[in-house]
N, C-alpha and C positions, 0 to 999 in steps of 0.2 A: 754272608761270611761275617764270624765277629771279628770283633779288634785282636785278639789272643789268634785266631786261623787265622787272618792279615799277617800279623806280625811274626808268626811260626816258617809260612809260607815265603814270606820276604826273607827273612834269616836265612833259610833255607837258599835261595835264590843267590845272597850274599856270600855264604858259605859260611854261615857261622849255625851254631847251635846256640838251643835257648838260654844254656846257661854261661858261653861264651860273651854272645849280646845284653844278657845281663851285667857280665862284669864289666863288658866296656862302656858300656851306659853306667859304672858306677851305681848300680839297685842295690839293694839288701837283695840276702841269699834269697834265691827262686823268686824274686818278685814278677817275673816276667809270667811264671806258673801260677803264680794266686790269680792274673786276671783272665782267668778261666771262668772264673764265677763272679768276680769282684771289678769293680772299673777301677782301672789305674788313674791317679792323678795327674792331673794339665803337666805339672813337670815334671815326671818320671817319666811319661808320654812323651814328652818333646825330646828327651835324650835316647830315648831311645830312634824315635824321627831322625835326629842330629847323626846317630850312626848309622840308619839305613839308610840317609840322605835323601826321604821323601821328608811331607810336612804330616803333621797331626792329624789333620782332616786327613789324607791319606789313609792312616793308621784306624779313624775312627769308621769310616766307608763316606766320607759324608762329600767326596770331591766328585764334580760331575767328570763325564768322557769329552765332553763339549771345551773346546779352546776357543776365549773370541781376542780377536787386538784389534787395534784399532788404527786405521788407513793413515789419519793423522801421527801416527807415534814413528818418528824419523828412527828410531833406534830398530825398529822391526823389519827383516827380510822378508818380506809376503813371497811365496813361491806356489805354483801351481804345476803339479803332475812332475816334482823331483826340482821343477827349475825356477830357476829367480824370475819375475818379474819385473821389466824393465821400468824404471823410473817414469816414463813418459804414459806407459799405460797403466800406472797408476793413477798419473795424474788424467786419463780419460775416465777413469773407475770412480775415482770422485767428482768429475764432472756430470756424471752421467746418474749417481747416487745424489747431489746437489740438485738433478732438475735442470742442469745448465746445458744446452741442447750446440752450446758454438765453442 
């Protein structure tokens, strides 16, 4: 899919049309329709990102399906099969990723 079927498709999803998403991204008339054939620039790009509220690599295809965090990061809710994760068997999950066997 290129970056123009991303962006159409997303708009779409949004409910806006292309020439709608254009004006509220602030583009010159049809800019959205030149990158049919032409790559849009890092910052036209990004405003339009800013109102589909993905990011660029999004818009560009270049973002994997793949999420990783990290066990250590207190700010994250690890949940498995809908439900949290209780604190304590996290702390077995890095015990057990550590090598620590007690």
């Amino acid at each position: 899919m290129t970056t123009f079927e991303r962006i159409k498709e997303l708009a779409k999803k949004r409910g806006y049309t292309l020439s709608a998403l254009n004006d509220k991204a602030g583009l010159g008339t049809n800019s959205i329709y030149h990158w049919k054939s032409k790559t849009p620039s890092t910052q036209s790009l990004n405003k339009v990102a800013k109102v589909l509220g993905v990011s660029a690599d999004y818009l560009l295809g270049e973002t994997e399906k793949k999420k990783t965090a990290d066990l250590a990061d207190k700010d994250t809710v690890f949940t498995f099969e809908g439900r949290e994760i209780p604190p304590e068997d996290l702390e077995y999950m890095k015990r057990l990723l550590r090598g620590d066997d007690k």
